[in-house]
C-alpha positions in Angstrom: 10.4 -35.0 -54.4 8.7 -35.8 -51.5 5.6 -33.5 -49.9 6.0 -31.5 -47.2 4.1 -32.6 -44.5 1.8 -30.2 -42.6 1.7 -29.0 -38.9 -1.7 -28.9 -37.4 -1.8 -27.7 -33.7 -4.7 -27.8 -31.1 -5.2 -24.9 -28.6 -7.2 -23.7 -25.9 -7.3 -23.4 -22.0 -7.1 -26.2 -19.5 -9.2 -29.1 -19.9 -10.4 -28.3 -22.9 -9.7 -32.2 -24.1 -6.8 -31.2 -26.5 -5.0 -34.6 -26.0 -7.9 -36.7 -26.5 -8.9 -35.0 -29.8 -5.2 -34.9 -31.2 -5.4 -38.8 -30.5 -8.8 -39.1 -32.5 -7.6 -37.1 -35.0 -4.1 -39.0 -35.9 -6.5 -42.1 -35.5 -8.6 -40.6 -38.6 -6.2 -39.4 -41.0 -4.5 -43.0 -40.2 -7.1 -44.7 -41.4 -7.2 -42.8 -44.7 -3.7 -44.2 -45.0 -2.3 -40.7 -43.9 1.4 -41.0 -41.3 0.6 -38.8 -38.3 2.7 -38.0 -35.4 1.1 -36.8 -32.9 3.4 -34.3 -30.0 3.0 -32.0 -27.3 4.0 -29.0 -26.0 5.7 -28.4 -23.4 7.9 -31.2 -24.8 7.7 -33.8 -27.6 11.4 -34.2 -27.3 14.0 -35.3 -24.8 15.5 -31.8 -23.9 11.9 -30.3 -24.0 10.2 -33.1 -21.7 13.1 -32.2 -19.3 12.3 -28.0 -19.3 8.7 -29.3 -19.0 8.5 -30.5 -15.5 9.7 -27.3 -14.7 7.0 -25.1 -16.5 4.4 -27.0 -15.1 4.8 -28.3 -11.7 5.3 -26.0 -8.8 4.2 -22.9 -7.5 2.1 -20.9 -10.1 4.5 -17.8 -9.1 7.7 -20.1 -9.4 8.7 -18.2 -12.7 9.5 -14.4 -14.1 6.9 -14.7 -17.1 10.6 -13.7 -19.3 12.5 -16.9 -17.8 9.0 -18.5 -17.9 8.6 -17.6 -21.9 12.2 -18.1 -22.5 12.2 -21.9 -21.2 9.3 -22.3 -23.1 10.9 -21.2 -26.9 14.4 -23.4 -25.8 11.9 -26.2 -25.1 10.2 -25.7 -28.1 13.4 -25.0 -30.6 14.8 -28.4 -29.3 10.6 -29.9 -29.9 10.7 -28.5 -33.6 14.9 -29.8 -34.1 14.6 -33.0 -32.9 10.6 -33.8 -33.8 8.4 -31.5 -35.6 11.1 -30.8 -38.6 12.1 -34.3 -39.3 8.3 -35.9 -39.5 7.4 -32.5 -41.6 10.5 -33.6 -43.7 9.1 -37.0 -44.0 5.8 -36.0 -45.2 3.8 -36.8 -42.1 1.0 -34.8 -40.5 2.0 -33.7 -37.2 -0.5 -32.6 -34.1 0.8 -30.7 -32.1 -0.8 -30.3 -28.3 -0.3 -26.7 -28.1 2.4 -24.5 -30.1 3.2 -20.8 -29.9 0.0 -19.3 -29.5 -0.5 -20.5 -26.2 2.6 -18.7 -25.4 0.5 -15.6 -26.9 -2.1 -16.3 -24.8 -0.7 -18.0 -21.7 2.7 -15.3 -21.0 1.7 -12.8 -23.3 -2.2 -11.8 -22.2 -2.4 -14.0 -19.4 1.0 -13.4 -17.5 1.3 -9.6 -19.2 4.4 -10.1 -21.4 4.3 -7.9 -24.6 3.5 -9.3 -27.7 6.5 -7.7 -29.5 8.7 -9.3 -26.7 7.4 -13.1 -27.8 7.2 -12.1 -31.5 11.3 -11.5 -30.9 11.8 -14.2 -29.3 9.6 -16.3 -31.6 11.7 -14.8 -34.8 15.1 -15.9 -33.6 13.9 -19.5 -31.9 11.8 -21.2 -34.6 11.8 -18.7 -37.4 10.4 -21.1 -40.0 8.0 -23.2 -38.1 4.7 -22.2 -38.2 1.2 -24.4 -38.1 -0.7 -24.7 -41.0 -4.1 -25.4 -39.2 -4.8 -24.2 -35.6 -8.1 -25.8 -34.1 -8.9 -23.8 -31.0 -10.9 -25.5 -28.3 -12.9 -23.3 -26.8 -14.7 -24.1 -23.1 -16.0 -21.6 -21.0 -12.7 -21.8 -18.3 -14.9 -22.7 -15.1 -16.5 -26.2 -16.9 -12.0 -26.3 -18.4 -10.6 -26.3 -15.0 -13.3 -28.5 -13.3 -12.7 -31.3 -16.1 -8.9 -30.2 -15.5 -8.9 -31.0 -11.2 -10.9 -34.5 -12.1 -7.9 -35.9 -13.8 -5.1 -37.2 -11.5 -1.8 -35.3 -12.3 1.2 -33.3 -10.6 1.1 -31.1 -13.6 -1.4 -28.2 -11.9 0.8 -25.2 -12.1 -1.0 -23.5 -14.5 -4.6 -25.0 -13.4 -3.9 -22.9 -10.1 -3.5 -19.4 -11.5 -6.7 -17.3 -10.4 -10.1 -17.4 -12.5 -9.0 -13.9 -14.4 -6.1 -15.6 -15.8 -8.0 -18.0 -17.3 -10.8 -15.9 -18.6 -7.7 -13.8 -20.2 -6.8 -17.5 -22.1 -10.2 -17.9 -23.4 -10.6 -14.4 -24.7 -6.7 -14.5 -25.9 -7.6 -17.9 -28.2 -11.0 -16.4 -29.5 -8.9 -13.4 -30.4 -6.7 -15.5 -32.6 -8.9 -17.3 -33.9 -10.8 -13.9 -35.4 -7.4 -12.6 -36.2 -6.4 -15.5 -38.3 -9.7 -17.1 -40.0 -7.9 -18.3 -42.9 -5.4 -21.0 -40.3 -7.8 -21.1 -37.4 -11.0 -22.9 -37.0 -12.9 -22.2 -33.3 -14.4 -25.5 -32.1 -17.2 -25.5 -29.4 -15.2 -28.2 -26.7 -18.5 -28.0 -24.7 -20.0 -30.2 -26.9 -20.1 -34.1 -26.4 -16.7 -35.7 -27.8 -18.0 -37.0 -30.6 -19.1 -34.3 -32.0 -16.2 -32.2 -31.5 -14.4 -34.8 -33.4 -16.7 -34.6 -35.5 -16.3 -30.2 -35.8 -12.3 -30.9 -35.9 -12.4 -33.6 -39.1 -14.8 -31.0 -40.9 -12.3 -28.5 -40.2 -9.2 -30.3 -41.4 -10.9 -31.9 -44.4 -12.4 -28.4 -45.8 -8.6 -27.0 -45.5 -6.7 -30.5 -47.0 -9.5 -31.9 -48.9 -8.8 -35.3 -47.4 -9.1 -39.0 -48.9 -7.8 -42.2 -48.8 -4.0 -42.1 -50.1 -3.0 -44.2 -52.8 
């Protein structure tokens, strides 16, 4: 029978180098002979890159944060359909750019929406997908959304809520990661990119006990 495979996610506020690390991370457990699949969220999908360029572009006060939260479980129950499920099937590590806890973070203690509301939400839209390592990049969120404005993109919505709502992130991420020390591993992302590479494959192999695959 073949392994399940397991569902690492990165997290943290903006331009906290989440993409770059999933990359260098997929890169390492590929050359240990691992399959990785590396996704994003919102999107990874079709349907979901579709509902994407409506969560991010725009007007940060475009969006209810209910519609807001809503579009972002439909994107992500077609994301874990029609991506996340299958390569789990198939025994592949999949990183994930983001996953539900930035919905915690983002709608929940940044935007104001109750935690029971997304817990509901959560429970009936992906009720058996949940990430078996969360590596959460933490930045201080002025240093995050100056790297953020120095990369050329349309996707600023959420880069131009105020400074509060970002401070609300950070704190929201730190709080999960205390909340969950047994899935979550806090990464300084202020650190040079090497070495929180480096952080990231210490906490992955400690949890997997890593080697080459035979």
């Amino acid at each position: 029978m073949r392994r399940r495979g397991r569902l690492i996610t990165l997290e943290g506020g903006e331009g906290a180098g989440k993409s770059t690390q999933a990359r260098r991370l997929a890169n390492a457990l590929e050359a240990l002979g691992h399959n990785a699949v590396v996704t994003r969220e919102p999107g990874g999908s079709p349907g979901a890159e579709d509902i994407r360029r409506l969560l991010v572009e725009g007007e940060p006060g475009r969006w209810d944060v209910l519609v807001e939260t809503l579009m972002m479980f439909a994107a992500r129950a077609d994301h874990v359909a029609h991506t996340i499920a299958p390569a789990l099937r198939s025994g592949a590590f999949v990183i994930c750019d983001r996953f539900t806890d930035s919905t915690y973070a983002y709608q929940g203690a940044g935007r104001g929406l109750p935690r029971e509301t997304i817990r509901r939400i959560e429970a009936i839209a992906i009720p058996d997908t949940k990430p078996d390592v969360t590596l959460i990049l933490d930045l201080p969120p002025e240093a995050g959304l100056q790297r953020a404005s120095a990369r050329a993109h349309g996707e600023t919505r959420f880069e131009r809520f105020d400074l509060a709502f970002h401070a609300r992130l950070r704190e929201a991420f730190r709080d999960i990661a205390r909340a969950h020390p047994e899935r979550c591993a806090l990464i300084d992302a202020s650190q040079p990119v090497d070495d929180v590479a480096r952080a990231i494959w210490l906490a992955v192999e400690q949890r997997y006990g890593l080697a080459e695959k035979s």
